[in-house]
C-alpha positions in Angstrom: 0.0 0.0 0.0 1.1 3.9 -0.3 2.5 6.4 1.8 0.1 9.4 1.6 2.2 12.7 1.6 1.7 16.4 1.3 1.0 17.9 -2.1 4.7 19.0 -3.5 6.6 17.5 -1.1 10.0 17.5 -2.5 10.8 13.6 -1.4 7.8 12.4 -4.3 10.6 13.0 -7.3 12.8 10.8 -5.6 10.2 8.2 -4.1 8.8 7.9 -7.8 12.1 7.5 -9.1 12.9 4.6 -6.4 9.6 2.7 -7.9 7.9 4.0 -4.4 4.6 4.2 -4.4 3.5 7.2 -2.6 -0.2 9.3 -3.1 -0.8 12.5 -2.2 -4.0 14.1 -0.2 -6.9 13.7 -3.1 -5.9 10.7 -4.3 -5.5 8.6 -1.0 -9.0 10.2 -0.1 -10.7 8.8 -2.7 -9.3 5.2 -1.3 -12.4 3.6 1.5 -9.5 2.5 4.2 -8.2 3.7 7.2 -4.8 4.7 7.0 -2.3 4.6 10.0 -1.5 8.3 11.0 2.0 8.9 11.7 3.3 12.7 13.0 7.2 13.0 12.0 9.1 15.6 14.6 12.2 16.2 12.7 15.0 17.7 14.1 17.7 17.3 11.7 19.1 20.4 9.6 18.7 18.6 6.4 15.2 18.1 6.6 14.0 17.1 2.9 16.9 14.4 2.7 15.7 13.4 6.2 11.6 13.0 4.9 13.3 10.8 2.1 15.0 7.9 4.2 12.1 8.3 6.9 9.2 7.5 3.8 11.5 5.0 2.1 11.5 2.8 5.5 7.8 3.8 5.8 7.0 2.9 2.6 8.1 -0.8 2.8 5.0 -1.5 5.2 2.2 -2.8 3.0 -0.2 -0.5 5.1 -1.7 2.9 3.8 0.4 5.7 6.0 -1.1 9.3 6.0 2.4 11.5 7.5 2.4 14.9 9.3 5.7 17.1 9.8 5.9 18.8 12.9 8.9 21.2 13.5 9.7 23.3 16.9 9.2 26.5 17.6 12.0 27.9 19.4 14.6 27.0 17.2 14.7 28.4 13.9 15.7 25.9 11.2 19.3 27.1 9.0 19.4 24.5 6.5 16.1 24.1 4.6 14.1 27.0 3.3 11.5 28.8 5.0 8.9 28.0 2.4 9.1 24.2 2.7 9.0 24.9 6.4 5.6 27.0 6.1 4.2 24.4 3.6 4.8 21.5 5.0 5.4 21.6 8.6 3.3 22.2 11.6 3.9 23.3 15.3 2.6 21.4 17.9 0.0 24.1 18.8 -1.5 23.8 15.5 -1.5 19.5 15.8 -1.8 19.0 19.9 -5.6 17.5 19.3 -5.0 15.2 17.0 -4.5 11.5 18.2 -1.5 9.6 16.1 -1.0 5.9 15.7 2.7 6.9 15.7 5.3 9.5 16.4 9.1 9.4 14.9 11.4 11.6 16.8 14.6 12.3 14.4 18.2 12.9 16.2 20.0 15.7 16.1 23.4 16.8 15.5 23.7 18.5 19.8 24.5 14.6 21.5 27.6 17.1 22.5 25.8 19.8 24.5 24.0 19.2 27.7 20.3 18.5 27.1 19.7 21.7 28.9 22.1 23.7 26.4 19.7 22.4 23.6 17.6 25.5 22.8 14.4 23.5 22.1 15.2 21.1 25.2 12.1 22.6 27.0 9.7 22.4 24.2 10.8 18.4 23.4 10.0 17.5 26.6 6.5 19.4 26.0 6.0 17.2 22.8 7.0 14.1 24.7 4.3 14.7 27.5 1.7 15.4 25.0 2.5 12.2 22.8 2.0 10.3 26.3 -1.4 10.7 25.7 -2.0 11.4 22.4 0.1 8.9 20.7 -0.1 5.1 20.8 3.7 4.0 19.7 6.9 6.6 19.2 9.9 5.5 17.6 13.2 7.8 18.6 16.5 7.8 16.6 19.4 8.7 17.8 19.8 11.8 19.7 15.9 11.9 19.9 16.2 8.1 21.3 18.7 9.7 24.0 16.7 12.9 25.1 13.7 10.8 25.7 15.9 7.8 27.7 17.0 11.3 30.0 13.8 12.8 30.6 11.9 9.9 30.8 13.8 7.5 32.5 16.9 9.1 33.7 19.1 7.3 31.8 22.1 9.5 31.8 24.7 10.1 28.8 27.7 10.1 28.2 30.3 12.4 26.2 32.9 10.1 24.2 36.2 11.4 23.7 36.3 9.8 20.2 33.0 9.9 17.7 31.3 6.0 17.5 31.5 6.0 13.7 30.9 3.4 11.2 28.8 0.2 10.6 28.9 -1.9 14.0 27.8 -5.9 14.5 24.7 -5.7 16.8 23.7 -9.3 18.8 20.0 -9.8 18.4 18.3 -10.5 22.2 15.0 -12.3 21.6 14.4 -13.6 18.8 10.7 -14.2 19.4 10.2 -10.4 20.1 7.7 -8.7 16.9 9.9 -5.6 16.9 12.9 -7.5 15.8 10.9 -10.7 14.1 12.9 -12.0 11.3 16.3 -10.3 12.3 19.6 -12.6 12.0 20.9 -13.1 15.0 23.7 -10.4 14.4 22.6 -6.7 12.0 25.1 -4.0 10.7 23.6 -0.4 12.2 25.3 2.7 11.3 26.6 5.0 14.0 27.4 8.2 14.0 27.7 10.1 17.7 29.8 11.5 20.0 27.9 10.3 23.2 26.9 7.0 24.8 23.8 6.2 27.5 24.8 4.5 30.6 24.4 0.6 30.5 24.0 0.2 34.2 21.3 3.2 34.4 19.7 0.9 31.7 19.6 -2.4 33.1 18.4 -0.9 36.5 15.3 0.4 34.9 12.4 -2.3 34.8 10.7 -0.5 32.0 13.3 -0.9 29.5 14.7 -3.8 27.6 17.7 -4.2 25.2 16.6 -5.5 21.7 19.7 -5.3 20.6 23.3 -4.8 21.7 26.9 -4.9 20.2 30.8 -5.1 22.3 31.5 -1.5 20.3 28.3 0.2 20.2 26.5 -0.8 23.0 23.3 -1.0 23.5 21.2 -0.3 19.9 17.8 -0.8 20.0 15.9 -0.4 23.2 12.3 -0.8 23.8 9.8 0.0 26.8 7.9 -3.2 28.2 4.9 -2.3 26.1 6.4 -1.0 23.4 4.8 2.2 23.7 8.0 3.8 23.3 11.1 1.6 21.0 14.8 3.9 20.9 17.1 3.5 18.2 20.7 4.6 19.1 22.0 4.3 16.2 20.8 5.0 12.2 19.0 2.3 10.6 17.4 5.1 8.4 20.5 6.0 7.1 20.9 6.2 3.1 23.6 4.2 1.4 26.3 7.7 1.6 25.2 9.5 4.7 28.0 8.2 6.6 30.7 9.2 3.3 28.9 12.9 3.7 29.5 13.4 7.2 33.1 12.0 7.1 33.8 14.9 4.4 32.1 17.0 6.4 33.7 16.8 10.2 37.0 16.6 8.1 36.7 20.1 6.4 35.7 21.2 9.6 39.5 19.9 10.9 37.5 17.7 13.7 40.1 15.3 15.7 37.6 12.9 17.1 36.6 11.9 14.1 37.5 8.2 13.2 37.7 6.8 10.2 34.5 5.2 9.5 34.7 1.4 10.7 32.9 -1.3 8.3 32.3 0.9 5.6 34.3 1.5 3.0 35.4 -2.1 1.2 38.9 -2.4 2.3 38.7 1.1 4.2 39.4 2.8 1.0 37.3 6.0 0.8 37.8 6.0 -3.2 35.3 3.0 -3.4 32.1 3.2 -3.3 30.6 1.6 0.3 28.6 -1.0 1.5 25.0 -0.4 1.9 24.7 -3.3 4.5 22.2 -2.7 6.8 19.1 -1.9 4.3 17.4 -5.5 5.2 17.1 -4.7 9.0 16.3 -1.7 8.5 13.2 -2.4 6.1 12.2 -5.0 8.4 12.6 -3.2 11.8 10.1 -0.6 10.3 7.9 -2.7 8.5 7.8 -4.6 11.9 7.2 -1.6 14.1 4.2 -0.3 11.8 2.5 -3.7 11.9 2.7 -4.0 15.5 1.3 -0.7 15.8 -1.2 -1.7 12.9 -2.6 -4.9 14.6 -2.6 -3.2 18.0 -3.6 0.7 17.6 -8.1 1.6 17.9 -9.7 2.0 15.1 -10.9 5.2 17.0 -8.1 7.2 17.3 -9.8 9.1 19.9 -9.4 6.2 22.4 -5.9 6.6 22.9 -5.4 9.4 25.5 -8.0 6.9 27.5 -5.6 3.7 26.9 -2.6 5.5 27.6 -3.9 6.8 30.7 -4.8 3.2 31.6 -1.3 1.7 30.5 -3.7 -0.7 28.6 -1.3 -0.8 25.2 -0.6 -3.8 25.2 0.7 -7.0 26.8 3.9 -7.1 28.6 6.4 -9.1 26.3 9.6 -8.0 27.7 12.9 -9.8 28.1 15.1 -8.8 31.0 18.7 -10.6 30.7 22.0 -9.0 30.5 23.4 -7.9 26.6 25.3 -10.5 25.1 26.1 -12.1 22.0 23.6 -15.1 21.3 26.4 -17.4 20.3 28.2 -19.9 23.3 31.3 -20.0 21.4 32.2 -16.6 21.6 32.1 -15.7 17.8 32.3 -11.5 16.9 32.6 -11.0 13.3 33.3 -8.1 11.3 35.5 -6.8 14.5 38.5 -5.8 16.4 37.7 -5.6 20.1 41.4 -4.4 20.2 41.0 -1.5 17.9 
């Protein structure tokens, strides 16, 4: 089934050219279904290439997806054009009574500053109260994933003195759990950060479990109990040269703690073209994610504040072990723990 997007949103070129099909407004109204209604906060600078990777994942689902854009407020956006931002995206003032089946909180390149630094630090934690009750499922990404972990459960970060950078083995958990249904028990995810969440601050919190977890990276996938909320550390959503463009970048920019990306480039030379890896899990974490959400989510949209308020989302599937790799015998491809 489609994705349903704005008229003129810039991503349809590219979607169309991918063999994506994606409807806009009158045309997905004319279709007798109800869609699942997804909100996107999206906090990166680059927001149009940002829409892209998020509707090519949510396009894999064979579900109808109607998708709203919601920006902030109090931080005024450098690196996309005012227009798009008045034609396309929405404050929460103008969306805080709608009911969503999902939210997707995007990262955002400040994992260095304090949370409190973060100009829009007080008005993320406003959207995250809201989508308490107005939003059945959120998935965070990244620096999204580790603002929520703070203000929600406390989980405190980490600055690292070098960037975790590159395409990192990740252990699968459970491999009955629906979120991560079909995974191998190992998946490549990309990395790109300069800050870690505290493992012990994580495994002391009954809420949370670890879906997934690699020896570099840590933990990569987290989920609450009822998998009302699901935290991606690291960038499943990434496109096949995001990581090549940010190593260009942070080395114009004469950055030191800025490794060379790991498991990227075939034989870590940057002349060839790279790897594009982890597509598979990434298809399948989000196809996942929207089904669960799907088979779960009322019909009535309106009955979520109610069911939230109730903590009635959902059974309690959790797994509550230590991280580790699946494997007895102590096998860690595609690695160097001495590096």
């Amino acid at each position: 089934m489609p994705i349903n997007i704005p008229s003129g949103l810039p991503a349809r070129a590219i979607l169309d050219s991918e063999r994506i099909f994606a409807l806009e407004k009158p045309e997905a109204e004319a279709q007798n279904v109800r869609p699942l209604r997804l909100v996107v906060l999206n906090l990166m600078p680059k927001k149009i290439e940002t829409e892209t990777q998020l509707l090519r994942l949510i396009s894999k689902s064979p579900l109808q997806v109607d998708v709203d854009f919601m920006k902030t407020s109090t931080h005024e956006a450098t690196h996309t054009s005012h227009d798009h931002l008045v034609k396309f995206y929405e404050t929460l003032d103008v969306l805080e009574n709608n009911c969503y089946d999902g939210l997707v909180v995007t990262g955002a390149p400040v994992e260095h500053l304090p949370f409190e630094d973060v100009d829009y630090w007080d008005e993320f934690k406003t959207i995250l109260d809201w989508a308490s009750s107005h939003v059945f499922s959120t998935m965070y990404l990244c620096w999204g994933a580790m603002g929520a972990l703070n203000y929600r459960y406390g989980i405190r970060k980490h600055i690292l003195e070098q960037k975790i950078f590159g395409v990192f083995p990740q252990f699968l958990q459970d491999e009955y759990c629906f979120i991560t249904n079909g995974f191998d028990e190992m998946a490549l995810q990309p990395h790109s950060r300069l800050a870690s969440m505290d493992e012990d601050d994580i495994a002391r919190n009954p809420e949370l479990q670890v879906l997934t977890w690699g020896p570099q990276s840590g933990p990569g996938l987290l989920a609450t109990k009822d998998f009302s909320e699901v935290f991606a550390l690291g960038h499943w959503e990434y496109g096949k040269y995001t990581l090549k463009e940010e190593y260009e970048r942070d080395m114009e920019r004469g950055m030191s703690n800025v490794p060379f990306p790991h498991n990227y480039f075939p034989h870590d030379d940057p002349t060839l073209e790279p790897l594009f890896s982890w597509r598979a899990h990434a298809n399948l974490l989000w196809r996942n994610w929207l089904n669960w959400v799907y088979q779960t989510t009322p019909y009535d949209l309106r009955e979520i504040p109610q069911l939230r308020a109730e903590k009635r989302l959902g059974t309690d599937r959790s797994i509550r072990h230590s991280p580790e790799s699946p494997r007895g015998d102590g096998y860690q491809p595609f690695m160097n723990l001495d590096d």
